[in-house]
N, C-alpha and C positions, 0 to 999 in steps of 0.2 A: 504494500500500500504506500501509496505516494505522500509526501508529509500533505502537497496540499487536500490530496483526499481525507486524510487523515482530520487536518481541520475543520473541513466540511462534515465531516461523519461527526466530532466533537461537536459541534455547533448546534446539529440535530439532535444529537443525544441531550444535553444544556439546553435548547427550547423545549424537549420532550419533555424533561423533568421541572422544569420552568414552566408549564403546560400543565402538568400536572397537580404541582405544589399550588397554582391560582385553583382550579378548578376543585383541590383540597378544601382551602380557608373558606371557598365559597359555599360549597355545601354544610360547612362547620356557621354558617353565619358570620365569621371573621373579617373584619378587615386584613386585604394583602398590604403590606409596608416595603418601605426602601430594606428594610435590615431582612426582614425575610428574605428578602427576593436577593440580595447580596448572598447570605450566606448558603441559600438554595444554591445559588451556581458554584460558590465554593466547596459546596457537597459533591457537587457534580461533578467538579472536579477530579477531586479526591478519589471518588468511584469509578470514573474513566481513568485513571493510575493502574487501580486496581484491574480493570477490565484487561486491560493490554497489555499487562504481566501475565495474568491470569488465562490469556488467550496465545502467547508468546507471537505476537506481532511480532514483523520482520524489521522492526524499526529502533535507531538508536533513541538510545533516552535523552540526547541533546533535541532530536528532532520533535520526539514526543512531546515534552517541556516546551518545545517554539510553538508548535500547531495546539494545544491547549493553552497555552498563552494567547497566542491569534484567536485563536475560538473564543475563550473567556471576553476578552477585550471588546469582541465585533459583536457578540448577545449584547453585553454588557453597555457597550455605547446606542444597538438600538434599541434595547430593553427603555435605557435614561435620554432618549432624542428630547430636545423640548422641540415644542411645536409650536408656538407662539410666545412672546414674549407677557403676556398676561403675568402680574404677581398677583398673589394671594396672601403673602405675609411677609413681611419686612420688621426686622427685629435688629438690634445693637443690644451687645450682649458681651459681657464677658466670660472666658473659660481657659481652662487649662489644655493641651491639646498629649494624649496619654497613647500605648500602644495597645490596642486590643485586641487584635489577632494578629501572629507571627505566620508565616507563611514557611517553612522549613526548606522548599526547590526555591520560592522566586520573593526577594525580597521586596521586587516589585508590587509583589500582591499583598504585603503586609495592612493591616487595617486599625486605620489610627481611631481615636476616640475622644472627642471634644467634652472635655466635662464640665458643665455648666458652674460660674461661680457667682454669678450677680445679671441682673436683668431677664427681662421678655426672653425664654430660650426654648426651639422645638425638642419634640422628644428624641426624634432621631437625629445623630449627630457624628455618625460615622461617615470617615472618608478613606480612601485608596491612599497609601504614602505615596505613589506618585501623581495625584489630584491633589494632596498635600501640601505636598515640595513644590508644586509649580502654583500652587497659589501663595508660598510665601510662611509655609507654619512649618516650625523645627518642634519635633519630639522635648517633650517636659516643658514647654515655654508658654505662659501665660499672654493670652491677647482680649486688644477690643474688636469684637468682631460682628462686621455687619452679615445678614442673613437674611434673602429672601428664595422663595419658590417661586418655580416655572412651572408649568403645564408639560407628559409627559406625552410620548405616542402609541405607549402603552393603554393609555384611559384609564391606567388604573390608580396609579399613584403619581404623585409630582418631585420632583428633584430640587433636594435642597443644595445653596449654593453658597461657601463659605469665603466671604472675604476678609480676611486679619487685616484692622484697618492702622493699627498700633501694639507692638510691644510691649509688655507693662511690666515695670520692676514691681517690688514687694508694694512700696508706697504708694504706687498709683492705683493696684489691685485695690485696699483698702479706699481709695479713695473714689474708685469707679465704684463700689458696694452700697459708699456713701449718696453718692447721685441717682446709680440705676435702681439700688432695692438689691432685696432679696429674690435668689433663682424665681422664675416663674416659669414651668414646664406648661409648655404648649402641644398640646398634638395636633398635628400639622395634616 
């Protein structure tokens, strides 16, 4: 199998289980969310690992690892398309930005965790360390940060979008607490 078939066949598999996990919550009554639907395809991941050991694919494990990487990313970007530029919530907020899941093959996929410590903040607050890093936020560093939603092409859920608008030492933390309030969790 061809690495690019390889990723096509990953992509399939990752919508199939994507596909199924909605189709889940829905018969449960549940609302489907962004962190579901992340850690769905990092499930998915995981099990297509396993699959293709398990099946002794004729492929190296560097290739493997790139075409689950390509697959992950290309679900993953159409999964969170915004569609219009429509907000629904806009917030300034301070938080801490923490590591929440380690990815152990691609450090690329590691998944950071914004902890709320003062102001208007949504409940979900997970991002990609490399959606992270190019927005501006370093692992353990306290920021002001603005946040609003987009509309997604999913219809199901909407993508929240993290701007660190400042820095903040100890003193300004305490003094952003003073201004903003106390956390207010929003489900978004």
């Amino acid at each position: 199998m061809k690495s690019t078939d390889l990723a096509t066949y990953f992509e399939t598999k990752m919508l199939k289980g994507l596909q199924q996990y909605i189709n889940d919550k829905n018969q449960l009554g549940a609302s489907v969310d962004t962190i579901g639907i992340i850690m769905c395809l990092l499930n998915s991941q995981q099990e297509l690992k396993g699959v293709i050991k398990r099946n002794q694919f004729d492929v190296s494990k560097e290739d493997m690892n790139k075409a689950l990487k390509s697959a992950y990313l290309k679900v993953y970007s159409e999964v969170f398309k915004p569609v219009d530029d429509n907000t629904n919530f806009k917030s300034l907020f301070v938080g801490t930005v923490r590591l929440y899941h380690k990815d152990t093959d691609d450090s690329t996929l590691d998944i950071f965790e914004i902890k709320p410590i003062a102001g208007k903040s949504p409940a979900a607050l997970l991002l990609h360390r490399e959606e992270a890093e190019e927005s501006g936020f370093e692992l353990d560093k306290s920021y002001l940060i603005n946040c609003q939603t987009h509309h997604q092409s999913n219809d199901i859920t909407c993508k929240l979008y993290f701007e660190p608008k400042k820095k903040l030492s100890a003193n300004e933390i305490i003094s952003a607490v003073d201004r903003l309030g106390k956390v207010i969790i929003v489900d978004v």
